[in-house]
PyMOL CGO cylinders between C-alpha atoms (Angstrom):
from pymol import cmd
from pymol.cgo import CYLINDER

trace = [
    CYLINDER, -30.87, 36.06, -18.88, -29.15, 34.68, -22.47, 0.3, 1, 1, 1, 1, 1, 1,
    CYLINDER, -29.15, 34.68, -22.47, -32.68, 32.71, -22.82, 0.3, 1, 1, 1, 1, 1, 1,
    CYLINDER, -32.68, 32.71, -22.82, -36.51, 32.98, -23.17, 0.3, 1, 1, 1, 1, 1, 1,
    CYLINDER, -36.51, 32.98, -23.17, -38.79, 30.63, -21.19, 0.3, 1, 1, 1, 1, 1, 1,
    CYLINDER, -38.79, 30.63, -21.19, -41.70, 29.21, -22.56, 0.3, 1, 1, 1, 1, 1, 1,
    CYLINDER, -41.70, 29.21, -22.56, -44.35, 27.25, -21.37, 0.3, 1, 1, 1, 1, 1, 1,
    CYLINDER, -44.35, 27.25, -21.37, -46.99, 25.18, -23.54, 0.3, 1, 1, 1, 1, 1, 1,
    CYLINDER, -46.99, 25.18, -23.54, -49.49, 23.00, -22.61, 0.3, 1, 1, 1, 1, 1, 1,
    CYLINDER, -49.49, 23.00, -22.61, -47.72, 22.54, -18.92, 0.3, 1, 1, 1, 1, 1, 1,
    CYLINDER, -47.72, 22.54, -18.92, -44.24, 22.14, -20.30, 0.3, 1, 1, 1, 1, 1, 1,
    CYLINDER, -44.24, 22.14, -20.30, -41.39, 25.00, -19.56, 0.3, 1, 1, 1, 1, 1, 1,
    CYLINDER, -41.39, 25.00, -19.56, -39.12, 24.78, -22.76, 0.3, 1, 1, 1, 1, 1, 1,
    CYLINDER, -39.12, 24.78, -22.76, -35.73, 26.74, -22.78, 0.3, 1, 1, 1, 1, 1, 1,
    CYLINDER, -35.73, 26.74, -22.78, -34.92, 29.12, -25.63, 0.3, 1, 1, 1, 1, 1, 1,
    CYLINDER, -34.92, 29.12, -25.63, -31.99, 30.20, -26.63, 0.3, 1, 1, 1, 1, 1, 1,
    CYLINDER, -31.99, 30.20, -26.63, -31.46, 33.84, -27.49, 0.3, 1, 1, 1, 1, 1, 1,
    CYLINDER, -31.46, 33.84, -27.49, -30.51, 35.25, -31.45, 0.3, 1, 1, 1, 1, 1, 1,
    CYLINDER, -30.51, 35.25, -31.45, -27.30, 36.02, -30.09, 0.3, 1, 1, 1, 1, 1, 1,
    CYLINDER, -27.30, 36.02, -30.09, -26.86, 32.42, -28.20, 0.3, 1, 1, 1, 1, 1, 1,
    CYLINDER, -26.86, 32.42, -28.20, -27.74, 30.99, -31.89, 0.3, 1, 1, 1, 1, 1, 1,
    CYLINDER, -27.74, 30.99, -31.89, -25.80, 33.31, -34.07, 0.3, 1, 1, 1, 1, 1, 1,
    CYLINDER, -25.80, 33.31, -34.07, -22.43, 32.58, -31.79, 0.3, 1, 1, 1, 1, 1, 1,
    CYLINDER, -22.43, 32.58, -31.79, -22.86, 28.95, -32.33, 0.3, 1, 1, 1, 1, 1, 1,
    CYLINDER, -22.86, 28.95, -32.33, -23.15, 28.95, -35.63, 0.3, 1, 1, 1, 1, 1, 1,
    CYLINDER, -23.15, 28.95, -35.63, -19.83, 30.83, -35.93, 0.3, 1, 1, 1, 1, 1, 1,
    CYLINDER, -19.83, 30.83, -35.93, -18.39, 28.19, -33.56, 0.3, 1, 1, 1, 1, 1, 1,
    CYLINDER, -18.39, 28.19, -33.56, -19.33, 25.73, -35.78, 0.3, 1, 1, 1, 1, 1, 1,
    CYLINDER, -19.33, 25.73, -35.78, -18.60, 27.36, -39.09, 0.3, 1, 1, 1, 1, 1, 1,
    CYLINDER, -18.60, 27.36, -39.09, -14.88, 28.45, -37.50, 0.3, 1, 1, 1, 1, 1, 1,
    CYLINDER, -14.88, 28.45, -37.50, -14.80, 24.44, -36.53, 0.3, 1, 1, 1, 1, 1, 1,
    CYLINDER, -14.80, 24.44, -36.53, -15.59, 23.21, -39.81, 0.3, 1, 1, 1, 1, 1, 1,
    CYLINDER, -15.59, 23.21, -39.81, -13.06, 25.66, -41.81, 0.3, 1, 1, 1, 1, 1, 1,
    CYLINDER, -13.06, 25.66, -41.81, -10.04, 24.56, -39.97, 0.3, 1, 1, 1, 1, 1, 1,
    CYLINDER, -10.04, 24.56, -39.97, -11.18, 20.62, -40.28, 0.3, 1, 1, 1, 1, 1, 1,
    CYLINDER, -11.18, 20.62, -40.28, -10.93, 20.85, -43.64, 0.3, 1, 1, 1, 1, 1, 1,
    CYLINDER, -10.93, 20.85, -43.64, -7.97, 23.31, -43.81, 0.3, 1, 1, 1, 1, 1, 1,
    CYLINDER, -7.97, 23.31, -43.81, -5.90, 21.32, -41.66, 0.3, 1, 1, 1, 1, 1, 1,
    CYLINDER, -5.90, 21.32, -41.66, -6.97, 18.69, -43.94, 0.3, 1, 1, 1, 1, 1, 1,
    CYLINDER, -6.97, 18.69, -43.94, -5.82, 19.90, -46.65, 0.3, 1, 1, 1, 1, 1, 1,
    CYLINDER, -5.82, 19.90, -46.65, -9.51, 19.37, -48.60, 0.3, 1, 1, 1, 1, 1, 1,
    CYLINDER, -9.51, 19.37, -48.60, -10.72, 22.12, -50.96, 0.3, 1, 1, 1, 1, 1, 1,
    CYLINDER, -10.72, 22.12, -50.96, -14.24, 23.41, -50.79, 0.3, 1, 1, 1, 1, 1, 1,
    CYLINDER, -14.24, 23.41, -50.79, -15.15, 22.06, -53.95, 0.3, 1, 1, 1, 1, 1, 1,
    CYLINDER, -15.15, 22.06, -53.95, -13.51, 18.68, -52.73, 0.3, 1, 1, 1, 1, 1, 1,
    CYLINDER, -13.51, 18.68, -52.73, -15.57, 18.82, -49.55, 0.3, 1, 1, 1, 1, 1, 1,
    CYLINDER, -15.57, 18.82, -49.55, -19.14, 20.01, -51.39, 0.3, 1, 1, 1, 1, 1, 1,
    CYLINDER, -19.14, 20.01, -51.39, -18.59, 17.07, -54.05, 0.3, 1, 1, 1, 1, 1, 1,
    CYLINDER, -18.59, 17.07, -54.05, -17.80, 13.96, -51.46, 0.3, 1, 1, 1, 1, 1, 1,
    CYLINDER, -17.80, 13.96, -51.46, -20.27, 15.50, -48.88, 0.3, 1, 1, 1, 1, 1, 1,
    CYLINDER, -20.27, 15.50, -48.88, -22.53, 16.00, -51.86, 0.3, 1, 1, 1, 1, 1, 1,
    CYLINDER, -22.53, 16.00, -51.86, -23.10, 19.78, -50.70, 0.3, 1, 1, 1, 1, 1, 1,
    CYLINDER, -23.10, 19.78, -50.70, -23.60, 23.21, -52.91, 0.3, 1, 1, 1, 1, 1, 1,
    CYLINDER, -23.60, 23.21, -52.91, -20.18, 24.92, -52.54, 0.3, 1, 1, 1, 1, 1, 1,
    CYLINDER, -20.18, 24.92, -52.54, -22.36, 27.74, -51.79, 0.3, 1, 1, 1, 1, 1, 1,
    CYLINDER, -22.36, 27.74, -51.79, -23.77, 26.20, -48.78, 0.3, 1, 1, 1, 1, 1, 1,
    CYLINDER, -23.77, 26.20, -48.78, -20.71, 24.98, -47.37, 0.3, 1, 1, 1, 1, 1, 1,
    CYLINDER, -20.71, 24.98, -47.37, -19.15, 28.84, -47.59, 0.3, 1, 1, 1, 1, 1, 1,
    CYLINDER, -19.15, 28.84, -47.59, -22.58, 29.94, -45.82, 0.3, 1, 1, 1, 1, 1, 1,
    CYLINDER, -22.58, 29.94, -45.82, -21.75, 27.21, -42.83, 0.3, 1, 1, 1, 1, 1, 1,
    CYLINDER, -21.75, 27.21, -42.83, -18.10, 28.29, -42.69, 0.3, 1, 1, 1, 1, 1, 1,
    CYLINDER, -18.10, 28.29, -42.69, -19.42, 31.53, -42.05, 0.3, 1, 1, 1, 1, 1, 1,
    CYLINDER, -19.42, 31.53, -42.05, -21.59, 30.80, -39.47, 0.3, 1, 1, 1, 1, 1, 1,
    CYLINDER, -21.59, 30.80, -39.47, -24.10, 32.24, -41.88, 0.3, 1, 1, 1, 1, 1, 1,
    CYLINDER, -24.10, 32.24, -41.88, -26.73, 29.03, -42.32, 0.3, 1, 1, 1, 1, 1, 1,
    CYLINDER, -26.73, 29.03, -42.32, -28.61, 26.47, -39.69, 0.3, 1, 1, 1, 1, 1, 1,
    CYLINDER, -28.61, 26.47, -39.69, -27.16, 22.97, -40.40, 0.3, 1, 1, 1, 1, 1, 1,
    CYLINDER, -27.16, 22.97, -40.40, -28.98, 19.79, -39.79, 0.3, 1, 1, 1, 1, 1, 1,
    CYLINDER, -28.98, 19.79, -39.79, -27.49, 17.11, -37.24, 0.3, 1, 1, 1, 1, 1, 1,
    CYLINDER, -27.49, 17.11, -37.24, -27.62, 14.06, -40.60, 0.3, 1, 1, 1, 1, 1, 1,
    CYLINDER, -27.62, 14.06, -40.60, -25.46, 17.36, -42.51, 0.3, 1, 1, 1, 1, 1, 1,
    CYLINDER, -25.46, 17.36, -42.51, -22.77, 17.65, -39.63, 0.3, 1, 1, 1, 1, 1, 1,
    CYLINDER, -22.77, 17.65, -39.63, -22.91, 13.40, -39.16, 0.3, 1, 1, 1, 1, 1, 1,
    CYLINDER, -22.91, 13.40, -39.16, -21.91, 13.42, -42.86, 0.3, 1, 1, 1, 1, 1, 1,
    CYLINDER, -21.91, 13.42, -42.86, -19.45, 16.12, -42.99, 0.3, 1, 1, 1, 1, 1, 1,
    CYLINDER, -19.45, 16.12, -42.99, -17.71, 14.62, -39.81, 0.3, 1, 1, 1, 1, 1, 1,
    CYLINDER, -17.71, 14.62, -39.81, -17.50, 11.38, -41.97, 0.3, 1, 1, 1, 1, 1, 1,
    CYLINDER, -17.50, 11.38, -41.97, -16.09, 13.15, -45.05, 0.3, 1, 1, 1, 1, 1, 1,
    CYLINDER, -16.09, 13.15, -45.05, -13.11, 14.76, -43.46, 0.3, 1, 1, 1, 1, 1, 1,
    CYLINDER, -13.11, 14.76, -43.46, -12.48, 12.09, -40.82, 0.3, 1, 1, 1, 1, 1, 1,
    CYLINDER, -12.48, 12.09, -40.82, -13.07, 14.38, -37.57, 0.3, 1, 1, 1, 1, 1, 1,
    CYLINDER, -13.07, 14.38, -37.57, -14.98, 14.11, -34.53, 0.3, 1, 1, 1, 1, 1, 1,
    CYLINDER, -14.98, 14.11, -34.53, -17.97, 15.50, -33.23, 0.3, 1, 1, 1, 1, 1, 1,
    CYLINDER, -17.97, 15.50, -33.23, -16.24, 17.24, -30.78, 0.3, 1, 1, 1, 1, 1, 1,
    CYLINDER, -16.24, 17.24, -30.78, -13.82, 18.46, -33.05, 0.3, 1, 1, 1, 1, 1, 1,
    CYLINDER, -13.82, 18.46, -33.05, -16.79, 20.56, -35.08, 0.3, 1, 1, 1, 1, 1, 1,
    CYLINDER, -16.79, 20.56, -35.08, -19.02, 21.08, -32.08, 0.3, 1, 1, 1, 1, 1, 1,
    CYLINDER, -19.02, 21.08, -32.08, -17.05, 22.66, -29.60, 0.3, 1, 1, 1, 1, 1, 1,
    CYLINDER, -17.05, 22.66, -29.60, -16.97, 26.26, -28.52, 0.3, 1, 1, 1, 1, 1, 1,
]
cmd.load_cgo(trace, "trace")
């Protein structure tokens, strides 16, 4: 089973695993790199419009570092990409 099951007060929540977690972030970080490669956009470019450390946008290429929704929302807006196009698998 890739997930835990937990249940508080009544209520059965779904967990995803370490692993589950870990191979999304690298989805994500491998998503995000070619956005702004194909873009053409440096990382310093990116941190400065998106308003980002440089050091935290090399830890979410990485896969590395949890990112907040409001931190993909604005990085989608910077380079001009979808949601799908940093989200998906």
């Amino acid at each position: 089973m890739p997930y835990r099951i937990r249940v508080e007060y009544g209520i059965t929540y779904r967990m995803q695993s370490s692993a589950e977690i870990r191979s999304q972030l690298k989805a994500f970080g491998k998503n995000l790199k070619r956005a702004r490669m194909s873009r053409k956009v440096t990382l310093e470019a990116l941190a400065e419009r998106a308003n980002l450390n440089i050091r935290t946008l090399q830890r979410f290429e990485a896969g590395e570092s949890n990112v907040l929704i409001t931190t993909v929302l604005r990085l989608q807006r910077v380079l001009g990409c979808s949601w799908d196009e940093l989200m998906s698998d």
